[in-house]
N, C-alpha and C positions, 0 to 999 in steps of 0.2 A: 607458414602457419602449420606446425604439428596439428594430428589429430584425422580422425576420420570425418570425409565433408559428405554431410547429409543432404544439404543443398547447395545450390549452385542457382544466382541471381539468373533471370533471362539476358538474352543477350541486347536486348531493347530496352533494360529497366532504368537506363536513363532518360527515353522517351515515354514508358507507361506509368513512373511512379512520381508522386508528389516530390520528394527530395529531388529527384530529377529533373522535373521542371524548375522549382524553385530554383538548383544550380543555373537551368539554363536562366532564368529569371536574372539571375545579381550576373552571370555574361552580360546580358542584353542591356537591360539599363546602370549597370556600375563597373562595368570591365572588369569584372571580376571572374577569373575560370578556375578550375581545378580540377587535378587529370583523374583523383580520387576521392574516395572519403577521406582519407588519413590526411589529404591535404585542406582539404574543406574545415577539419578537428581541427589542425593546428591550427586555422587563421581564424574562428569561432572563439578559441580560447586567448590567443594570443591579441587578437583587436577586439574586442569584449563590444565597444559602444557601438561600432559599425555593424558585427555581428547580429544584436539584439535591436539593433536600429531597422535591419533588413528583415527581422520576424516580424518589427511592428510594420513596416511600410508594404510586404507581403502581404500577411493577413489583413490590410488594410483594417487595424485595429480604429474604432468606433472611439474617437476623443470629445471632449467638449472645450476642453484648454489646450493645446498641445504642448508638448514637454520643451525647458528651454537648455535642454542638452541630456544625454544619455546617462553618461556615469559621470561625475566631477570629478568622484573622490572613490578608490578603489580600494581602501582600505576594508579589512576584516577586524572584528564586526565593526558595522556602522555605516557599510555601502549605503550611497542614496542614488536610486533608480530612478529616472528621468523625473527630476525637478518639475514642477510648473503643470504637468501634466493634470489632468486630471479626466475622470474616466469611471464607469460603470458595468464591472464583469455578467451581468445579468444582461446587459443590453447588446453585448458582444456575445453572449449564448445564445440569447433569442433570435437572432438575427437568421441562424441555421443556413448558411451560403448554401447555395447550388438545391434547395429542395421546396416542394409550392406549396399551397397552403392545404392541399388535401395530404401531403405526403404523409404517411406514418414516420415518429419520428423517438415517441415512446411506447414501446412496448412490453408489457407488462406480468409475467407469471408466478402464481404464489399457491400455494397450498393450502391457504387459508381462503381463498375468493376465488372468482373465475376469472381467465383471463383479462386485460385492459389494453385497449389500443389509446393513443390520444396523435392525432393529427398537430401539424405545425401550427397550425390558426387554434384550435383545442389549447394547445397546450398554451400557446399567447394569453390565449382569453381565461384559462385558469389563473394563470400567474397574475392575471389584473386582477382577477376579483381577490384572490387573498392578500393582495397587495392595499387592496381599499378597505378590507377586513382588517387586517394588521391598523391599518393608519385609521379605522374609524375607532382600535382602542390604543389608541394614544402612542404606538409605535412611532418611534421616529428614529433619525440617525443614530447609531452610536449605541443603543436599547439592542437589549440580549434577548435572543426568541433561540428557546431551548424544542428539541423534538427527540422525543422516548419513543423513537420508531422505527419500523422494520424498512428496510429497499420495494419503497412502492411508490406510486405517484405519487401521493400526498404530500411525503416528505421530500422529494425531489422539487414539487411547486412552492413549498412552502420555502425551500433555501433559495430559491430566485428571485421569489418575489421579498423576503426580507433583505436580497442585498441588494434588488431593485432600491429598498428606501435607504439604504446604506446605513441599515444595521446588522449585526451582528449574528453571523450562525450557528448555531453549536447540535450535533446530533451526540446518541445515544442506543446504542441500538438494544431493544427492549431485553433482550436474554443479558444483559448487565444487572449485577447482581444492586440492590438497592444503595450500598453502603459505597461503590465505585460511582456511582451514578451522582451522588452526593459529594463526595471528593472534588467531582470536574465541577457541578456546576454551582458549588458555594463559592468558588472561585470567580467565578464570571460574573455573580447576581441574574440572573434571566427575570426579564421584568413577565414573559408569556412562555408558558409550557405546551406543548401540543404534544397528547402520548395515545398511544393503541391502548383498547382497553384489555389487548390479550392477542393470541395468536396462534397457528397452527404449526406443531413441527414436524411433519409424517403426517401420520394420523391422530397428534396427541394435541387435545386443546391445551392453551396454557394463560391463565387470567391474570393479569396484572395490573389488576385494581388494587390491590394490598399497597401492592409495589408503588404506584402511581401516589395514593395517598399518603406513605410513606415522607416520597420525594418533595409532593406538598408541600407536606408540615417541615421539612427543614428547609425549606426556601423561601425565607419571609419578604423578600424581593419580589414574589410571584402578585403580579396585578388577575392576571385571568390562565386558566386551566381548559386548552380544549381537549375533546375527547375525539379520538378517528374510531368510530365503531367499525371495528376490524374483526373480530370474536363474534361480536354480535351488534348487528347494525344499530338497535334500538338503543344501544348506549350513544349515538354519534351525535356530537354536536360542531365537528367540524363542516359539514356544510352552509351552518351561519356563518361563519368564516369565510366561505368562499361563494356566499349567494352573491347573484348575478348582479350588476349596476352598471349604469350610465358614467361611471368615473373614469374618464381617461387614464390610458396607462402612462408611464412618466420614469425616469430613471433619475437619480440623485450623482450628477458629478461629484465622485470624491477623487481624494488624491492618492494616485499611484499606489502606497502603502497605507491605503486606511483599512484597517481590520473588513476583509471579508466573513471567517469564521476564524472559529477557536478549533484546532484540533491537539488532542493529551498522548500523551505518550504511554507506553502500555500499563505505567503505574504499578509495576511488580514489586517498589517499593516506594514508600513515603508516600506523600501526595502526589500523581501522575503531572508533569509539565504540561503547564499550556498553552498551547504553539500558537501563535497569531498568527495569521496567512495574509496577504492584501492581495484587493481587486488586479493590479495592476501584475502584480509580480504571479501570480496564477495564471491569470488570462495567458500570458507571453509562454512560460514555462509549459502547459498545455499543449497550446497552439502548435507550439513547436515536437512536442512531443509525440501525439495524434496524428499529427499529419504527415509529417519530417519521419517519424521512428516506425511507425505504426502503419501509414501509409491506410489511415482512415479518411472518407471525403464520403460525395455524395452517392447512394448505391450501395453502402456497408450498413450493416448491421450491429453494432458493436454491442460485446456481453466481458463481463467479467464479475466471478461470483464473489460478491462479497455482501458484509453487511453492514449499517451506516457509520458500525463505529473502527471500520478502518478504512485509513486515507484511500485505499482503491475506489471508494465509493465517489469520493470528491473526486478523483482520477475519471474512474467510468463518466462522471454525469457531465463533466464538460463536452463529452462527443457532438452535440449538436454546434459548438462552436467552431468546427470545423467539416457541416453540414452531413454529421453519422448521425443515424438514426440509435437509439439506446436499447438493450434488452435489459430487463430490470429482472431481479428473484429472490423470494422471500423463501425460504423453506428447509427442510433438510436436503443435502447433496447427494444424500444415500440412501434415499426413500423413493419408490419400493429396494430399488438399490443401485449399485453403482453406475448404472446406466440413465438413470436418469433426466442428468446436466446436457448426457450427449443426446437423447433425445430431443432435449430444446433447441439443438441446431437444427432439425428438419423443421418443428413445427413452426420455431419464431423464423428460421431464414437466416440466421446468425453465421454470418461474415468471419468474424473476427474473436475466438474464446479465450477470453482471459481467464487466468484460475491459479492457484498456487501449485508449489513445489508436490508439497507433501499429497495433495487431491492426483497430481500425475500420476505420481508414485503408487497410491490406494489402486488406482485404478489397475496399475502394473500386476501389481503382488492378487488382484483379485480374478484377473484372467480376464480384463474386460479389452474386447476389441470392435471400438463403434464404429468404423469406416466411413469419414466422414470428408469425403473426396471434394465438396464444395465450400469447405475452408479453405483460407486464402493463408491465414493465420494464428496460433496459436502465442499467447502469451502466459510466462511461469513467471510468481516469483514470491516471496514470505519466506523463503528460503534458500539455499544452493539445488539447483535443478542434479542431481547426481549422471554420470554416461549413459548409463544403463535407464533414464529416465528420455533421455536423447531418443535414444532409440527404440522406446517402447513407443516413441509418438509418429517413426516415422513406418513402423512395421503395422503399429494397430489403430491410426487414425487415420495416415493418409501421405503421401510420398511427396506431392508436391507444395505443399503447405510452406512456408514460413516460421518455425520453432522460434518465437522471441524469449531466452531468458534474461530478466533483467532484474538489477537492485534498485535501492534508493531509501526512501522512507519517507515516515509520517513530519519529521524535521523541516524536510522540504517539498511533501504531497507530490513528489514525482520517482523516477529512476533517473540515476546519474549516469550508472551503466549500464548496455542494452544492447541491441542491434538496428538495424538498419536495410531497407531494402537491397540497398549496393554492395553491403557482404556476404559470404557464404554461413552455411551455418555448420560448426565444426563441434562435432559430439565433446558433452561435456565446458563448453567453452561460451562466456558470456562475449558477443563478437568485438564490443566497441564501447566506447567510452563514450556519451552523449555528446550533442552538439553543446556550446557553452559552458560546460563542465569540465575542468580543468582537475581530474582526478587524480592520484598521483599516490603510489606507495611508496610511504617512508619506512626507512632502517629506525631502530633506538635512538640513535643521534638526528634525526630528523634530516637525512639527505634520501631523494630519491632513487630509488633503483628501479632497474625494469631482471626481469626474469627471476625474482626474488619475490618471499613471501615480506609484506611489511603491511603497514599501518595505514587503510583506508582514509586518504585525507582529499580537501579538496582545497587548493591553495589560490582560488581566482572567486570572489562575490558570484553568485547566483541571484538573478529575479526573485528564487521565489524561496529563498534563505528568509528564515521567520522575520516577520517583521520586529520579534520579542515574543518577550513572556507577559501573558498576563499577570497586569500588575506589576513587574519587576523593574519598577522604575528606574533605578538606578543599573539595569543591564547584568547586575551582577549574578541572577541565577543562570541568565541566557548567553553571560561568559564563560561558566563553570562547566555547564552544561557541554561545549563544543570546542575552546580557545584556550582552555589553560595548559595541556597537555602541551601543543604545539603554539603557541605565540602566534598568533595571530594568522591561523590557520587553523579551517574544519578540521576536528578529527571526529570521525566516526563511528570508530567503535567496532570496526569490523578487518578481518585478516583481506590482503589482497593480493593479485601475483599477477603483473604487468606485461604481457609478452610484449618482444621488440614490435611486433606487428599490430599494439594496441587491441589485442584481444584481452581477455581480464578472466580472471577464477578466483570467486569468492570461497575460502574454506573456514566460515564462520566468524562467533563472535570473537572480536580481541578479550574484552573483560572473561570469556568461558575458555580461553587457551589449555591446549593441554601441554604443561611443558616436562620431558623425562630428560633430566640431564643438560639442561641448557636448550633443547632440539623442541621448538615449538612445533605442536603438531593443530591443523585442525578438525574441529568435530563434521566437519559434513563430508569429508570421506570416511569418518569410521562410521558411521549412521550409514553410510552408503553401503558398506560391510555387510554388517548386524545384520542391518533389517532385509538383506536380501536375501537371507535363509530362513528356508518355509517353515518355520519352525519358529519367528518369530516374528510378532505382530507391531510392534515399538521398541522404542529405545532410547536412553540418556547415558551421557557419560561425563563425568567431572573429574575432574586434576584438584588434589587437596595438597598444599604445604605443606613437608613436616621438615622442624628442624635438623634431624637426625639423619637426613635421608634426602642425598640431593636429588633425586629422580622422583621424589614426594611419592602421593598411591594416589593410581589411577582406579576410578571405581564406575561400574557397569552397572548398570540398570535395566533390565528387558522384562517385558509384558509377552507375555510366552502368546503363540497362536493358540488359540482354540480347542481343547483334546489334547496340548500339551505341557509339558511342565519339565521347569529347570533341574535336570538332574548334572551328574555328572560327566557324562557322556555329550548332553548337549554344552556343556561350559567348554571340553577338551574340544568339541566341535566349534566351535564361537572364537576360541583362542586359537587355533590352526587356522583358521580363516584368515583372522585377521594378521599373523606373520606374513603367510605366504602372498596376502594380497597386498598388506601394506609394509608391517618388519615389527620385529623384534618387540622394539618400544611398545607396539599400539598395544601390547596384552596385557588387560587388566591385573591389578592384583588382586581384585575379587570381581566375581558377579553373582547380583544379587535380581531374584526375582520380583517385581512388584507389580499393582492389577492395572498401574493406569500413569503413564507419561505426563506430568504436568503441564498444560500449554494457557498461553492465552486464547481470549474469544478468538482471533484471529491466527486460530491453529500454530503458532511458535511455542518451542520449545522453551522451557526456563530451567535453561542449565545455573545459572546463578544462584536462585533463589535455593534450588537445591545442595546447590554448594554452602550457602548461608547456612541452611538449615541443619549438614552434618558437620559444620563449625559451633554450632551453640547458639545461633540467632535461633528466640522463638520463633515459629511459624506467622504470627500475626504481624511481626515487625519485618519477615524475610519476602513476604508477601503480600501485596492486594488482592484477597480473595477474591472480590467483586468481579475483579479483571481477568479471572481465568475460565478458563471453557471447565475445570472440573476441582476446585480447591480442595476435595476433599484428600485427592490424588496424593495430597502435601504431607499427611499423616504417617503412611509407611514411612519418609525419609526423618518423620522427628522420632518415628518409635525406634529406627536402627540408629539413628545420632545418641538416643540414651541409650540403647544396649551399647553402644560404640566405646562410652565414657564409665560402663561400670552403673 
């Protein structure tokens, strides 16, 4: 393994961590050994049923039917995960292994409210009352219960206790602009809405009763509208919903793959995809994930910032199924300022900090160093973690830590690639390929290569591969979507580069490639560049086709730091940089100053839509406003697309 090792596993981590046991676990009862991870991967991926058979017999997953075989039929798309089974992801949450009924199990911080604890027995008996709410208005199986709301309790009980009755989930998280909010859920019908009637972000109230009314009126599916007086209590009328009763609690056997929730895809254009997830193929995909990857159990605290409307949030809140307790946050990340998030590690006790790429990075570029010696673990990912982000965590957070970066996505609500307690952690380098992910870069021709840039694919069925698209009966959006590229085979959409030793380096999206000359390059080492000069605050960069010109024009984009501005001096600077660190190719043919990087809510870049946009796509067809953390952003690239065109 090239590369500088930041860490180095204990020499015991076969005896102190969950993977570890679990190995000795399939010794003991299946004679099964292996000297490493890498052998442990291959026999994961390559015996698929025995594999996912030993996550379910481990976690002693919670059945009511049991399954009458694992995989039958392994074909892409169209895998069906253990037949016969049938099962309740809610009942397999609550359960919370290894923790007692007074144990803290959610805890709670937001900027809008004062803190919340909810104990294991709490949080049971929440989940019952709004489970008997829900079914005292007519909820039943199958019935869509939509929530326009931020990462706080409410919304956390309210998704358990609907897939307790086994219906259907779908969140929203309220900073979604009204006309994206409408997109997802004219799609699903939601028969019950439950929305904040507003919220705090810093110090800025924000009311979203217009918004709320809005979504109303075009959802004429909606039977009842609760309100979570979050802004202002006197609006709430979600505690009818969850008053107190003598109703037994109760879980609904469904099968394997019955819609748990709906989650959309960032919808940067057309109508966003809407991914159906099932109880069965979560739970597994989870389970293994949290505890196997992550090496969360009972004593951890788990955090990871996000908010409801990216899949980390379904990620984070499964933690109590592997008996972690949850750190929950509603607010700005940089309010009073960058120090913030790290602050909630001493006060919540927070174990384990999830967070993205780019929030590392903020913190780099801002001079923040929170010393935070009683993490065990940190996790990145919404983007390529860049070396220089390696290292920022292991100089100003903390030396003996765990740096996990990992990918994956909303597609299939987890990471496929990641790390693992039993590897080291090597700057720059995502360690390992997941357990039952059979990942694999392809060339153009579709043959695998290892130490080659190629084509993020995943050629072996996953758990927790959508169950479909809503509505798409006949499969066909949710073949176009992942199988038509490679024949019956994921493609994902992302550049990948396979070492022989099963480490992996994502360098962005395949669809945003920058190609000069035939010579694919990707964007997150030159963003790794860029933005590392103090002198600039952001950055995009697009590859445009032109016929005339086989190395096409590469084009720059940066949001100058604060006090400063794109002259000539800093481009000459910007472009020497980028030779000597990367070559020749990476220097743009122009750069251009603009106020604001376009991202979605969940902080990505949208290299694409940009590219749309100085090809001649209007802006409102190149983009879902709704879906971006700043749409107005989009305007600088349509006014230089018409100066561009004359």
């Amino acid at each position: 393994m090239t590369g500088t090792v930041l860490w180095q596993p204990p020499a015991d981590v076969r005896e102190t961590s969950r993977i570890g046991r679990y190995m000795s676990w399939l010794e003991r009862e299946h004679g099964r050994s292996f000297a490493d991870y890498a052998e442990l991967w291959q026999w994961s991926v390559d015996d698929l049923p025995a594999f996912w058979q030993s996550i379910w017999g481990y976690f002693e997953v919670i059945a009511h039917d049991p399954p009458s075989s694992v995989l039958p039929e392994a074909e892409m798309p169209g895998a069906k995960w253990f037949p016969g089974a049938t099962l309740n992801y809610a009942e397999n949450v609550l359960r919370m292994p290894g923790l007692a009924d007074d144990d803290p199990v959610v805890l709670a911080y937001s900027q809008t409210r004062a803190p919340q604890t909810l104990t294991k027995h709490e949080l049971k008996e929440k989940v019952r009352f709004v489970r008997a709410g829900l079914r005292a208005r007519g909820i039943k199986q199958g019935d869509r219960v939509a929530a326009y709301a931020p990462n706080i309790p409410e919304t956390y009980i309210l998704m358990l206790a609907t897939a307790s009755l086994g219906a259907v989930f779908s969140s929203c998280a309220p900073e979604f602009g009204v006309r994206s909010v409408i997109d997802r859920w004219q799609q699903i019908e939601p028969k019950i809405l439950v929305a904040v009637d507003g919220y705090r972000y810093g110090d800025k109230p924000i009311n979203r009763a217009d918004e709320v009314a809005a979504i109303k009126a075009a959802l004429p599916s909606l039977e009842h509208v609760v309100t979570i007086g979050y802004l202002d209590p006197a609006n709430d009328t979600f505690g009818e919903l969850a008053r107190e009763t003598d109703e037994p609690m109760a879980y609904a056997g469904t099968p394997f793959d019955h819609p748990l929730y709906v989650l959309y895809s960032s919808g940067t254009t057309g109508l966003p995809k809407p991914i159906v997830h099932g109880h069965g193929g979560i739970l597994l995909e989870h389970l293994k994930m949290l505890a196997l990857h992550h090496d969360l159990g009972p004593g951890d605290r788990f955090f990871w910032f996000t908010t409801t409307g990216w899949m980390m949030w379904n990620f984070l809140v499964s933690g109590p199924a592997v008996g972690a307790a949850i750190v929950l946050f509603d607010g700005n990340p940089g309010y009073p300022d960058m120090s913030a998030l790290w602050d909630l590690v001493d006060e919540a006790g927070i174990t384990y900090f999830g967070t993205s790429a780019p929030f590392l990075m903020a913190c780099r570029k801002a001079g923040v160093t929170p010393r935070k010696p009683g993490l065990k673990g940190i996790g990145s990912t919404g983007a390529p973690l860049p070396p220089e982000g390696f290292d920022w965590v292991y100089e100003a957070v903390g030396r003996g830590l765990q740096l996990q970066s990992l990918s994956g996505g909303t597609d299939v609500c987890t990471g496929f690639v990641g790390s693992v307690p039993l590897l080291p952690v090597v700057e720059g380098k995502i360690a390992c390929r997941a357990l039952g992910a059979r990942v694999q870069a392809y060339d153009p021709e579709g043959r695998p290569v290892i130490d080659e840039l190629g084509e993020l694919v995943i050629t072996a069925p996953m758990p927790s591969m959508p169950v479909g698209f809503w509505n798409d009966l006949d499969g066909k959006r949710y073949r176009e979507a992942y199988f038509d590229y490679f024949p019956g085979v994921w493609r994902h959409g992302d550049w990948i580069t396979i070492g022989a030793d099963g480490s992996c380096v994502i360098t962005g999206r395949s669809d945003a490639t920058l190609n000069r000359g035939g010579v694919r390059l990707g964007t997150a080492e030159f963003y790794s560049v860029v933005e590392s000069l103090p002198e600039i605050a952001d950055s995009v960069v697009v590859h445009l086709e032109k016929d005339d010109n086989p190395n096409g024009e590469l084009l720059l984009f940066v949001v100058p730091a604060e006090g400063r501005e794109l002259d000539e001096a800093l481009r000459r600077k910007i472009a020497g940089e980028l030779r000597s660190a990367l070559s020749p190719r990476h220097i743009p043919d122009e750069i251009y100053a603009v106020r604001a990087v376009p991202r979605t809510l969940s902080a990505k870049k949208l290299e694409v839509p940009v590219k749309r946009i100085l090809t001649g796509t209007p802006v409102e067809s190149a983009a879902a406003k709704g879906a971006l953390a700043n749409p107005e952003s989009l305007l600088a690239f349509e006014d230089l697309a018409r100066k561009r065109t004359g």
